[in-house]
KOLNU-989526 format. One line per 2 residues: number of its first residue (from 0); their letters; for each residue x, y, z of N, C-alpha, C, O. Coordinates in steps of 0.001 Angstrom, whole numbers. Layout:
REM residues N
NUM) A) X,Y,Z,X,Y,Z,X,Y,Z,X,Y,Z | ...
END
This chain:
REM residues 264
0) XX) 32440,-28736,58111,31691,-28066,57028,30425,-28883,56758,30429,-30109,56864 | 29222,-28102,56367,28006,-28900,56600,27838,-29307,54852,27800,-28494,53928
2) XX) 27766,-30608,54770,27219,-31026,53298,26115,-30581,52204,24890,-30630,52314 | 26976,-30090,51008,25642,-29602,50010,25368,-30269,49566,26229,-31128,49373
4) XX) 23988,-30536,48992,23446,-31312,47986,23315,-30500,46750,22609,-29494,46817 | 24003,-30854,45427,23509,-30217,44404,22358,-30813,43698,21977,-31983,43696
6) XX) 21922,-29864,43152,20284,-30358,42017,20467,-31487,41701,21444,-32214,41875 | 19330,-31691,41130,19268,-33479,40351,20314,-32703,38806,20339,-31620,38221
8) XX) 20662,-33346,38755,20647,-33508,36968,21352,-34548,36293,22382,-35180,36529 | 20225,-34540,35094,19715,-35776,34602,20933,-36326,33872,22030,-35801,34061
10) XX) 20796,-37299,33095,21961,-38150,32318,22188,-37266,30857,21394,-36706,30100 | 23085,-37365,30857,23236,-35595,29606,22754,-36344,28381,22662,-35642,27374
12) XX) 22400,-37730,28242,21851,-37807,26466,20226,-38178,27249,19544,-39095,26792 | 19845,-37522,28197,18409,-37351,28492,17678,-36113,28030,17906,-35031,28571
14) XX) 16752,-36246,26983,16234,-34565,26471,14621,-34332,26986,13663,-34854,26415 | 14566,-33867,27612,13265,-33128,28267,12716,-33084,26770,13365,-32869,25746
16) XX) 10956,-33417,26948,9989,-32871,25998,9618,-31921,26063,8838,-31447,25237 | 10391,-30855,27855,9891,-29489,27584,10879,-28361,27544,10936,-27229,28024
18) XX) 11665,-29146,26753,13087,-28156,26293,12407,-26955,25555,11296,-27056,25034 | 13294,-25605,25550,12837,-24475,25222,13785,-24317,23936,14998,-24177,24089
20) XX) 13163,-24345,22595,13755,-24003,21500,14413,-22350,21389,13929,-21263,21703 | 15141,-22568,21061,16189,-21268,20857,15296,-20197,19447,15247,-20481,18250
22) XX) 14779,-19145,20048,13797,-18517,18817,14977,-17760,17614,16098,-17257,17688 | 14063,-18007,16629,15311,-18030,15438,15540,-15998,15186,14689,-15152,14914
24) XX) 16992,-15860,15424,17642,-14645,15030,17421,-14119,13347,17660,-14785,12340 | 16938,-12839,13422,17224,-11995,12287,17935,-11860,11829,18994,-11571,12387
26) XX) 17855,-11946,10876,19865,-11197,10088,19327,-9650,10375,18231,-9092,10332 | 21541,-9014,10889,20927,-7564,10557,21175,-7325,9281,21544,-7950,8287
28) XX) 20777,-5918,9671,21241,-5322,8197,22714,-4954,8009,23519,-4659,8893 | 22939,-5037,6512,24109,-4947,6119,24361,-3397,6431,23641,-2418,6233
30) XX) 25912,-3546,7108,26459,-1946,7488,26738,-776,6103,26733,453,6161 | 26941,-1564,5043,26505,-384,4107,25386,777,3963,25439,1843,3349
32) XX) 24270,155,4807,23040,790,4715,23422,2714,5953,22818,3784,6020 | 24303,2329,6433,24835,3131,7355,25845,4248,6322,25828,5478,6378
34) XX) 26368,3711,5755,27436,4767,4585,26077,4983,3333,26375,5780,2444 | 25010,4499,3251,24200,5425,1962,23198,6432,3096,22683,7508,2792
36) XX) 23100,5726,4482,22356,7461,4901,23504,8761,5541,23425,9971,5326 | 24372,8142,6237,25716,9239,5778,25805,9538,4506,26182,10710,4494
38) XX) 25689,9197,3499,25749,9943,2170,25129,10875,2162,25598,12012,2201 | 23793,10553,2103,22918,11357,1381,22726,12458,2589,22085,13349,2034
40) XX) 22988,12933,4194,23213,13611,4697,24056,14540,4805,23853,15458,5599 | 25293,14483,3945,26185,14918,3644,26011,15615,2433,26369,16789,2337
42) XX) 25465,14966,1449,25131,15598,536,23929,16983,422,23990,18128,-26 | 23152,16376,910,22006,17242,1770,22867,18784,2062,22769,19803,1378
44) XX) 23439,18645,2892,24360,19577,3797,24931,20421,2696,24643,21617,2716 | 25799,19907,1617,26267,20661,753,25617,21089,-216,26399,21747,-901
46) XX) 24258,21082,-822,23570,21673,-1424,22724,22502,-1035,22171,23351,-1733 | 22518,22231,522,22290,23784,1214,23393,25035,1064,23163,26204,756
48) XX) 24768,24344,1410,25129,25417,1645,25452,26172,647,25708,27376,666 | 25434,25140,-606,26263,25684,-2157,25001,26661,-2461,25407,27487,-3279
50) XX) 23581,26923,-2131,22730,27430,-2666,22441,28849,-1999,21974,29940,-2325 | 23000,28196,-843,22425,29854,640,24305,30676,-107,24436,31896,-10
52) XX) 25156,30067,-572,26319,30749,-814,25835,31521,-2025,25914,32749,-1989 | 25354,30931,-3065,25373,31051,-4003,24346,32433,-4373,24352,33180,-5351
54) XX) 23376,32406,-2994,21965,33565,-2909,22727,34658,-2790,22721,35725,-3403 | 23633,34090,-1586,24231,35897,-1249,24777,36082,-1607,25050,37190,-1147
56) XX) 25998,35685,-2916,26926,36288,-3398,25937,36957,-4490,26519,37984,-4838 | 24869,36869,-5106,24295,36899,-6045,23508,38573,-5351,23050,39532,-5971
58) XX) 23589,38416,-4422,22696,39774,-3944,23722,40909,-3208,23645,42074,-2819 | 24534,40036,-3256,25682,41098,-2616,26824,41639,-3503,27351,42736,-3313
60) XX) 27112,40912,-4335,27590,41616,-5971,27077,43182,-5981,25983,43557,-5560 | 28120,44030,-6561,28014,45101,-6630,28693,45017,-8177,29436,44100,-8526
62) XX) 28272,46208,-9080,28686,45785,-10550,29437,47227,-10690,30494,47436,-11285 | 28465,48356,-9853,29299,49584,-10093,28631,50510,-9408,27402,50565,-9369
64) XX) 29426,51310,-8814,29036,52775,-8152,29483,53949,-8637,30698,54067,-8799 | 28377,55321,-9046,28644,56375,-8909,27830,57564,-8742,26728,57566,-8194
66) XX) 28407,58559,-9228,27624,59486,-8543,26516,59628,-9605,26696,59199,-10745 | 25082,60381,-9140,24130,60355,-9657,24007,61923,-10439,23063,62711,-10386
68) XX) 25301,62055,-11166,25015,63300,-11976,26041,62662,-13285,26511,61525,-13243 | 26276,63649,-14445,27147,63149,-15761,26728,62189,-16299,25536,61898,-16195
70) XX) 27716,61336,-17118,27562,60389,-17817,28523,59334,-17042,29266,59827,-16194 | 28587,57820,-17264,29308,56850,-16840,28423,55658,-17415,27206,55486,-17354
72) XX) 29471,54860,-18016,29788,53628,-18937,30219,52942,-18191,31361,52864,-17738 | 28821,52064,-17892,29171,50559,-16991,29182,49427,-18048,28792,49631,-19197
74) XX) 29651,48201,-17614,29933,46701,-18129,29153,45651,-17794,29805,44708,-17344 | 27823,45459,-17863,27451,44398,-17389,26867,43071,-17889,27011,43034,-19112
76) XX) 26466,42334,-17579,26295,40796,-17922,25002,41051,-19286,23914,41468,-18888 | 25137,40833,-20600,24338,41137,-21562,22841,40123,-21302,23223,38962,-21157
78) XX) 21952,40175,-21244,20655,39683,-21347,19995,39260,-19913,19364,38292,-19489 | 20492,40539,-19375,20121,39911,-17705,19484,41232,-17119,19545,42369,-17586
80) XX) 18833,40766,-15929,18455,42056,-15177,19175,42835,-13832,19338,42313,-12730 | 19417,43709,-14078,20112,44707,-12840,18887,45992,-12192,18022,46496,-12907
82) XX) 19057,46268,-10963,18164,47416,-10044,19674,48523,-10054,20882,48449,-10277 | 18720,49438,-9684,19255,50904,-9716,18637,50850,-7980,17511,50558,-7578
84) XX) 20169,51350,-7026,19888,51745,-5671,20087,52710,-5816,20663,53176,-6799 | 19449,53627,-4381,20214,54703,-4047,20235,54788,-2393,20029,53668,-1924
86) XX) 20416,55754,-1427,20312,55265,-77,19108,55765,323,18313,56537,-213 | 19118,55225,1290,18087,55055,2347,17246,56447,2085,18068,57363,2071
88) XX) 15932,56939,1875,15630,58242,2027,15906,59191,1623,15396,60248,1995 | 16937,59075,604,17072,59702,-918,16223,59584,-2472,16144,58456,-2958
90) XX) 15676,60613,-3137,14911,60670,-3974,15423,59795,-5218,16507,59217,-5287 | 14450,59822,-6145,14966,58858,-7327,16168,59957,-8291,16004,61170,-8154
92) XX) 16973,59614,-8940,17769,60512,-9765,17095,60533,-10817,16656,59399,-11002 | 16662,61483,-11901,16630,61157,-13173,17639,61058,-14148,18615,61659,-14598
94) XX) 16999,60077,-14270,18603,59165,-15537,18612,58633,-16518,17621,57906,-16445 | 19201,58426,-17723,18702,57298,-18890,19937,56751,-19012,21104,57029,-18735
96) XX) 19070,55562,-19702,20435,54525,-20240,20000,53937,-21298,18844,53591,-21546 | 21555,53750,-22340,21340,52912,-23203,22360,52435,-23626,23309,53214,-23538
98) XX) 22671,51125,-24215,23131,50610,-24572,24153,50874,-25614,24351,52036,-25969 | 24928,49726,-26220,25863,49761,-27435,25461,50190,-28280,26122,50965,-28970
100) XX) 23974,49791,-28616,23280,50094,-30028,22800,51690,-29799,22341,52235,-30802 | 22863,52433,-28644,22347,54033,-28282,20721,53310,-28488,19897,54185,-28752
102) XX) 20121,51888,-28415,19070,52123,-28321,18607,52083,-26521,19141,51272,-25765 | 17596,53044,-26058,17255,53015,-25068,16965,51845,-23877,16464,50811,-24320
104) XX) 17173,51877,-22680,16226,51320,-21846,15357,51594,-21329,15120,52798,-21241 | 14357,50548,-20671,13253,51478,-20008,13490,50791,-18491,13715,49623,-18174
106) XX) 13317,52224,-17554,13531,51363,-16421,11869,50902,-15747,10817,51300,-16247 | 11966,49952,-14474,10928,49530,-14384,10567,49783,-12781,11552,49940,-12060
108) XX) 9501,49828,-12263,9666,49502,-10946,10016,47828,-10290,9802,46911,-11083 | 10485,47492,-9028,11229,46267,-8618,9321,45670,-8307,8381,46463,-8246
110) XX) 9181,44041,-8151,8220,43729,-7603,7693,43732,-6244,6645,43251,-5813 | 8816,44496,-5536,8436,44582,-4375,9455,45178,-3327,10500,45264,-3973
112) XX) 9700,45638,-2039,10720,46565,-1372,12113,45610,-1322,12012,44386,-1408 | 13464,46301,-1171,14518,45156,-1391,15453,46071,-794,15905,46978,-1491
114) XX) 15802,45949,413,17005,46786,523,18187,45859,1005,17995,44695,1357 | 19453,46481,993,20964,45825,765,21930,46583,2024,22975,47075,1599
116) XX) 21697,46715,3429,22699,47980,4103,21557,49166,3948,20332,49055,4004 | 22326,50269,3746,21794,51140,3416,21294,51772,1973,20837,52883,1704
118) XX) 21552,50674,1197,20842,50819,-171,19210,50526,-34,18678,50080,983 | 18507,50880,-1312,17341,50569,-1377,17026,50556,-3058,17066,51606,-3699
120) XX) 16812,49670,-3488,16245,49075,-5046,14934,50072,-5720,13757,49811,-5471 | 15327,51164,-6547,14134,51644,-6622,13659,51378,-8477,12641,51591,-9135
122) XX) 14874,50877,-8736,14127,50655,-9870,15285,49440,-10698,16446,49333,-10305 | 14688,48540,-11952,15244,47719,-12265,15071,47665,-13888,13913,47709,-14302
124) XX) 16169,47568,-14874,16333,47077,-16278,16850,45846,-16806,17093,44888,-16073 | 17013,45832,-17942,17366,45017,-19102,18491,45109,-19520,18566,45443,-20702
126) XX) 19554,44912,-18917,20857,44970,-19698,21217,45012,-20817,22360,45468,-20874 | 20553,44600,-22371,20554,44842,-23534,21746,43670,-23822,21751,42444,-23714
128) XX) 22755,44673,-24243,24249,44252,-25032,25104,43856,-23767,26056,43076,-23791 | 24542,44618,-22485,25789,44750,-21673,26774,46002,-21880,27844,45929,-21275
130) XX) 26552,47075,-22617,27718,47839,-22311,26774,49184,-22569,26083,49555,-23518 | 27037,49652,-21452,25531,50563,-20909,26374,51798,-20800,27572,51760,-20519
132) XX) 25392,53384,-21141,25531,54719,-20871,24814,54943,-19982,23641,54712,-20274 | 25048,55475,-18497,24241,55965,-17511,23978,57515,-17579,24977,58042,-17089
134) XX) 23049,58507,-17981,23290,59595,-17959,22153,60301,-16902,20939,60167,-17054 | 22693,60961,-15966,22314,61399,-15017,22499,62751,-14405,23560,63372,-14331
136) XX) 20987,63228,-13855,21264,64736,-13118,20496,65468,-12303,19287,65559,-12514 | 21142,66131,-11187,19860,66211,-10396,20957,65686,-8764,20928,66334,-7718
138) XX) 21349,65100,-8865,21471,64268,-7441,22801,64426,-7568,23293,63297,-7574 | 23720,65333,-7683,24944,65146,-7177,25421,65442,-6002,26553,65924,-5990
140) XX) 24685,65237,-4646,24969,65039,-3192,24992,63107,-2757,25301,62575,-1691 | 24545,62485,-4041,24572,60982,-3499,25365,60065,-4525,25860,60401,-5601
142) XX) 25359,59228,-4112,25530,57893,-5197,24546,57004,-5534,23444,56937,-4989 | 24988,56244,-6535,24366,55601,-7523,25060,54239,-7393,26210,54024,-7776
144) XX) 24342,53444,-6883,24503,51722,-6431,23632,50527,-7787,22415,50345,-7751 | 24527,49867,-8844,23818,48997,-10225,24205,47524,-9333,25295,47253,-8829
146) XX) 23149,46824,-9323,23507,45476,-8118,21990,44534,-8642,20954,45123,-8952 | 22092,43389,-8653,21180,42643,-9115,20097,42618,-7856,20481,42689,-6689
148) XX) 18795,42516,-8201,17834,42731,-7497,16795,40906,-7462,16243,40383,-8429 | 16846,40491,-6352,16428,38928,-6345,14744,39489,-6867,14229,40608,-6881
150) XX) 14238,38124,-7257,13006,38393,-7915,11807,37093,-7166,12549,36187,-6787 | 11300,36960,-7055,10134,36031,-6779,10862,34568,-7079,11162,33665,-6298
152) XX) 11071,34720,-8891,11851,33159,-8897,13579,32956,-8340,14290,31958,-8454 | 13799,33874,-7913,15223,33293,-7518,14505,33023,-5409,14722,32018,-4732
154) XX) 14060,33728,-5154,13453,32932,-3788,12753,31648,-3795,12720,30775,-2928 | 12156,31712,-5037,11562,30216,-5352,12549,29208,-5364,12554,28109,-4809
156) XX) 13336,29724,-6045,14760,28621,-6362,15448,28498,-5020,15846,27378,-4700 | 15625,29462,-4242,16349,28985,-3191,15638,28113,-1723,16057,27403,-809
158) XX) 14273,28710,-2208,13301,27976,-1328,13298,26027,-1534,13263,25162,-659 | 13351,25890,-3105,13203,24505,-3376,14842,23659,-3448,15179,22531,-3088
160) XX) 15719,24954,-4174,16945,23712,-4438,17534,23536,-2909,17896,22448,-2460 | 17577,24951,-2080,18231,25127,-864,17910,24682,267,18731,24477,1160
162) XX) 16728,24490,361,15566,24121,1532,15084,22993,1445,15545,22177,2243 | 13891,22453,380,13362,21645,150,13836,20195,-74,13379,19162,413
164) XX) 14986,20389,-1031,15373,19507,-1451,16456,18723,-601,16564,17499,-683 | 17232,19483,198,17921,19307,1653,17671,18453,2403,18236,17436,2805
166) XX) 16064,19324,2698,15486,19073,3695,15212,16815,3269,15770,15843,3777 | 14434,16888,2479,14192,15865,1803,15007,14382,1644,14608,13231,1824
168) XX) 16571,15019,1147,17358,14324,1190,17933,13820,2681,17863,12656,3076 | 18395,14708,3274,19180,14591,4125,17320,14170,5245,17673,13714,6333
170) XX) 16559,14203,5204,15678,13628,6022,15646,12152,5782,15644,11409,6764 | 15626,11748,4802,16100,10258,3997,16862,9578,4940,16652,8758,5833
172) XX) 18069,10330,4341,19266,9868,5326,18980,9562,6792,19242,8437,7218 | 18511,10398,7509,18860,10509,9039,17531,9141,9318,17536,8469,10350
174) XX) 16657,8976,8379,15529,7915,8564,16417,6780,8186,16413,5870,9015 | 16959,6653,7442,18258,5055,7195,18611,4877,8134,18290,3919,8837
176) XX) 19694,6114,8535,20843,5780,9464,19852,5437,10985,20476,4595,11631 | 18514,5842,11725,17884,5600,12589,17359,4065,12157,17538,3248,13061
178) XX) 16909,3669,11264,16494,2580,11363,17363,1116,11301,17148,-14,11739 | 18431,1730,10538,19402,754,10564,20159,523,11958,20391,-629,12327
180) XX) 20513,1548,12672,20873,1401,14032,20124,938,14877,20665,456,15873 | 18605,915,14785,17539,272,15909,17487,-1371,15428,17075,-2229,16208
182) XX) 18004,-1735,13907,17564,-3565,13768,19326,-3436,13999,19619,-4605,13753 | 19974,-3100,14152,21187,-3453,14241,21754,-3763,15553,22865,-4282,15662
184) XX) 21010,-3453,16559,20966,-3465,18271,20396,-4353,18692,20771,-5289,19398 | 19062,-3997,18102,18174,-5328,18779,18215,-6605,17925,17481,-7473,18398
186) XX) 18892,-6995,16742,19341,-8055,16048,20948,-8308,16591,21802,-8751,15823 | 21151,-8071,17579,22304,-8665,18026,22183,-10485,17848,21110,-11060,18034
188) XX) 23583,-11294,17428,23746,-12581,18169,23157,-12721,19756,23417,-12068,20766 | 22223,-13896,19511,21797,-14255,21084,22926,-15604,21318,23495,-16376,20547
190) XX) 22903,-15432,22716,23774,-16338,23468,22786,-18090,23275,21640,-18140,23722 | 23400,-19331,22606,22484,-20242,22407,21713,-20676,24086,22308,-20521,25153
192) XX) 20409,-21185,23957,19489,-21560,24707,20226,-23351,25042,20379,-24217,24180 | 20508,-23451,26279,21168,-24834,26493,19805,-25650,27019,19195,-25063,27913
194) XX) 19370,-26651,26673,18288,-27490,26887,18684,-28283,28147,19838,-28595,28443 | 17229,-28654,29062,17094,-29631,29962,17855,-30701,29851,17673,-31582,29011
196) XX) 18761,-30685,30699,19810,-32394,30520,20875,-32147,29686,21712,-32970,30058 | 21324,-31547,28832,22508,-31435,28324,23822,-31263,29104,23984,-30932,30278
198) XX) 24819,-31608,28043,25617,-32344,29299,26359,-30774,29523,26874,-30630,30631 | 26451,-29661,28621,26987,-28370,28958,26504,-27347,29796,27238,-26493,30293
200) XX) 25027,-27427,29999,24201,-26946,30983,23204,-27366,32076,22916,-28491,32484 | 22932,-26627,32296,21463,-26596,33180,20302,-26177,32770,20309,-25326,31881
202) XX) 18916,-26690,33339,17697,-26394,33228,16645,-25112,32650,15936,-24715,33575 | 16513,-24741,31986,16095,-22969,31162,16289,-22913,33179,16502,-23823,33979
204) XX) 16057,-21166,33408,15729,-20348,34334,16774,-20308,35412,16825,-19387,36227 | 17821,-21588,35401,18898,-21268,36233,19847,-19511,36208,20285,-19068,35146
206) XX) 19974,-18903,37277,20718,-18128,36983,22500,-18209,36674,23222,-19163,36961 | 22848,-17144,36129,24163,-17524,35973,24933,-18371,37231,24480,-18491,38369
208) XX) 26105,-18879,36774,27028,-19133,37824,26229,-20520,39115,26685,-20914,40189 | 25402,-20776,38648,24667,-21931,39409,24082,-23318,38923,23272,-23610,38044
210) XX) 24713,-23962,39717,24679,-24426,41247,26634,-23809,41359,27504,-23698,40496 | 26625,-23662,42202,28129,-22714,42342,29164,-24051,42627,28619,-24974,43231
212) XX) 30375,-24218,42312,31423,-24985,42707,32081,-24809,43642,32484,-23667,43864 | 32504,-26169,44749,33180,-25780,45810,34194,-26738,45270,34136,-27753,44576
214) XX) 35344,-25901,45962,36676,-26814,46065,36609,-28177,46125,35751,-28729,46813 | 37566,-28899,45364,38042,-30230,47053,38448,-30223,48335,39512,-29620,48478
216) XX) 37998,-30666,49306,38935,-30973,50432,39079,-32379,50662,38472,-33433,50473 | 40619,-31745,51372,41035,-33216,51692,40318,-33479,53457,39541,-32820,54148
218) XX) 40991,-34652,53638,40109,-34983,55309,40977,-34061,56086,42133,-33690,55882 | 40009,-33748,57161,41052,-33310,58068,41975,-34104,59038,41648,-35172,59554
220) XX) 42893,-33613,59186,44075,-34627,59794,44439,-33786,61142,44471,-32573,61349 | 44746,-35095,62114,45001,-34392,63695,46205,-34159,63974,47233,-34801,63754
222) XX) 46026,-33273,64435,47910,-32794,65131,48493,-33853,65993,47978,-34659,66767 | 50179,-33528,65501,51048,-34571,65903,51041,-35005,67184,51812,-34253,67780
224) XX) 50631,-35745,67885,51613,-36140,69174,52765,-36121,69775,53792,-36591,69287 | 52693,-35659,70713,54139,-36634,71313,54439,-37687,71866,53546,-38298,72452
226) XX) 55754,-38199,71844,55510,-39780,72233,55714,-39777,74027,56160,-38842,74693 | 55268,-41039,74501,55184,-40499,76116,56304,-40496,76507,57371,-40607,75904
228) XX) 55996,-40327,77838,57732,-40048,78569,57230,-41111,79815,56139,-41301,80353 | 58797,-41796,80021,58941,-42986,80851,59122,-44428,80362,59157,-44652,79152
230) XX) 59217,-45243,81108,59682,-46430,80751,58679,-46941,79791,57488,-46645,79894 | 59156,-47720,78840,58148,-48760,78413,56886,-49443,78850,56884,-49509,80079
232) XX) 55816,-49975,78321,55181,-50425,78832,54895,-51799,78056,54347,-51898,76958 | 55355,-52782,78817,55032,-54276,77921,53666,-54577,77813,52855,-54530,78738
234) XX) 53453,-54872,76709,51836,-55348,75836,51392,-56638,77119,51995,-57545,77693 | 50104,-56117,77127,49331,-57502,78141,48379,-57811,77057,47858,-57193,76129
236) XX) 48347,-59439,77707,47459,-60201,76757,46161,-59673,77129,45815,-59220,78220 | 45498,-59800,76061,43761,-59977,76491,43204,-60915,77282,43536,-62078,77051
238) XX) 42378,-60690,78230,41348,-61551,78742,40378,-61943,77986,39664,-61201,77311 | 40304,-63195,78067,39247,-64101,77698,38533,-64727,78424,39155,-65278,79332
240) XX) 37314,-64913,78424,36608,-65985,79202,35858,-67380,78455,35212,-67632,77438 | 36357,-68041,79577,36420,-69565,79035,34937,-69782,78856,33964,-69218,79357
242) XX) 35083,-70960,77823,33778,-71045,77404,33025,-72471,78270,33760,-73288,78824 | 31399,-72635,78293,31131,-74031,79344,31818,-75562,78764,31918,-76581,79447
244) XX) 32174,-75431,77575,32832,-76526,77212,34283,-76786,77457,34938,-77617,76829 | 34710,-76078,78340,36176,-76059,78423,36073,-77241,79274,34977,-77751,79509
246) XX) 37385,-77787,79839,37476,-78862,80668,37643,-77855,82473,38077,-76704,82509 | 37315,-78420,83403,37100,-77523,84693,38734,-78235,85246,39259,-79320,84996
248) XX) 39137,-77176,86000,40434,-77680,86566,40777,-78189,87152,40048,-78200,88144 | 42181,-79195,87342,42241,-80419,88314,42765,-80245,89348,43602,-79355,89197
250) XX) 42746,-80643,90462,43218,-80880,91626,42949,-80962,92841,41748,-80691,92847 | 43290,-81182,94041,42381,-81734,95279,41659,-80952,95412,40707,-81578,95876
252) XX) 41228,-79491,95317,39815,-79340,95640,38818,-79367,94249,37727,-78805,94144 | 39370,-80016,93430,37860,-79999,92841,37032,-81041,92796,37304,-82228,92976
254) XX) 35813,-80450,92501,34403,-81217,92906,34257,-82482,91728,34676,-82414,90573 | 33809,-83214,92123,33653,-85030,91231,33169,-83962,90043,32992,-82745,90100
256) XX) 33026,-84912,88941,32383,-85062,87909,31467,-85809,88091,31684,-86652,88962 | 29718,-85878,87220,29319,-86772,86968,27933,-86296,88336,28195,-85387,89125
258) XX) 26193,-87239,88439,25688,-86464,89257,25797,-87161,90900,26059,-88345,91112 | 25595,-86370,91709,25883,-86975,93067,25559,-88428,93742,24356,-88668,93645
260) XX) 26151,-89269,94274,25722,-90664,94866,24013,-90372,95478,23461,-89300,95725 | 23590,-91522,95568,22216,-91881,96265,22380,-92681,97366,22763,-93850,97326
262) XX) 22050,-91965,98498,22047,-92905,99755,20737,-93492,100022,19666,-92884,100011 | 20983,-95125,100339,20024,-96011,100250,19766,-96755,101827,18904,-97621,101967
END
């Protein structure tokens, strides 16, 4: 296996002067801020609908039907206004009404066209007392439809309490709940910034997981032998060679010691 070298790194109570300070975290916002724009969206929601309920039951109320000839004694809400329908492309009936006191009403024309199905609003009064004589004649091939007729200010009203104010609120809301979710993401906890030389990290810009760890190994070790086959073999000494100071060996052939005679 060929040898790695890992990075330098330094003595861990060594601090770089160009350590990278950890930039300081936001607080988020508190998660309550999340339950007051759910509120007020919710709320929003139900004052639409309590108002769009509240339009059409108000226009779809029927107080009494009959025919557009005789007399007939209706019941209705004292100091309020009611329209006189009849259908679609049918003439006006002539009719009077009056009240508890037998003093008269006057009917009026509506402020403008209003039809209900096949009804159509052709004219509208004053309820008086509330306890009304219808006397009528002329039209006994149709009926006679008494039903409240919306006016300029009840569209006003439903325009502002139903619409406007909805709109308003519950726009509130959905601006909380968006803004609180965008600092609430990007104000996450950051992971701390480990400085140059510390003894828990590495250098800013290292990527994760690096310098990577390798195992230990142990040495490698050689496979067993076998022992030989055949007789023993007795240990021989080493050779040595004698050194010039040794003594030279004795016996009849060796040469004198000492330097050769001089013949004279």
């Amino acid at each position: 296996m060929l040898p790695v070298s890992l990075p330098y790194q330094p003595h861990s109570e060594y601090r770089s002067p160009y350590d990278v300070p950890s930039p300081p975290t936001k607080k988020r916002p508190s998660a309550a801020w999340f339950v007051v724009g759910g509120v007020l969206m919710v709320a929003a929601a139900v004052v639409f609908g309590i108002a769009i309920a509240h339009f059409v039951r108000d226009i779809s109320h029927t107080d009494a039907v009959f025919r557009a000839s005789g007399s007939h004694a209706v019941t209705l809400p004292a100091g309020t206004e009611r329209g006189l329908y009849v259908p679609e492309g049918r003439p006006i009936p002539p009719c009077q009404v009056t009240d508890g006191s037998s003093a008269p009403l006057h009917f009026r024309q509506p402020d403008g066209r209003f039809t209900y199905g096949e009804w159509v609003a052709v004219r509208v009064f004053d309820t008086g007392d509330g306890n009304l004589v219808f006397t009528c004649g002329g039209g006994a091939g149709w009926r006679i439809r008494i039903a409240s007729v919306p006016s300029g200010d009840d569209f006003a009203w439903l325009g502002i309490v139903g619409i406007l104010i909805p709109l308003g609120v519950g726009g509130l809301g959905f601006v909380i709940v968006l803004v609180t979710s965008i600092l609430w993401f990007s104000r996450r906890p950051r992971q701390p910034v480990l400085a140059y030389g510390s003894a828990t990290g590495y250098p800013p810009g290292y990527p994760p997981g690096y310098p990577p760890s390798y195992p230990p190994q142990s040495p490698p070790q050689s496979p067993p032998q076998a022992p030989p086959s055949g007789p023993p073999v007795a240990p021989q000494t080493p050779f040595t060679v004698p050194d010039a100071t040794d003594e030279p060996p004795s016996g009849p052939g060796a040469p004198p010691l000492g330097p050769p005679p001089q013949q004279g």
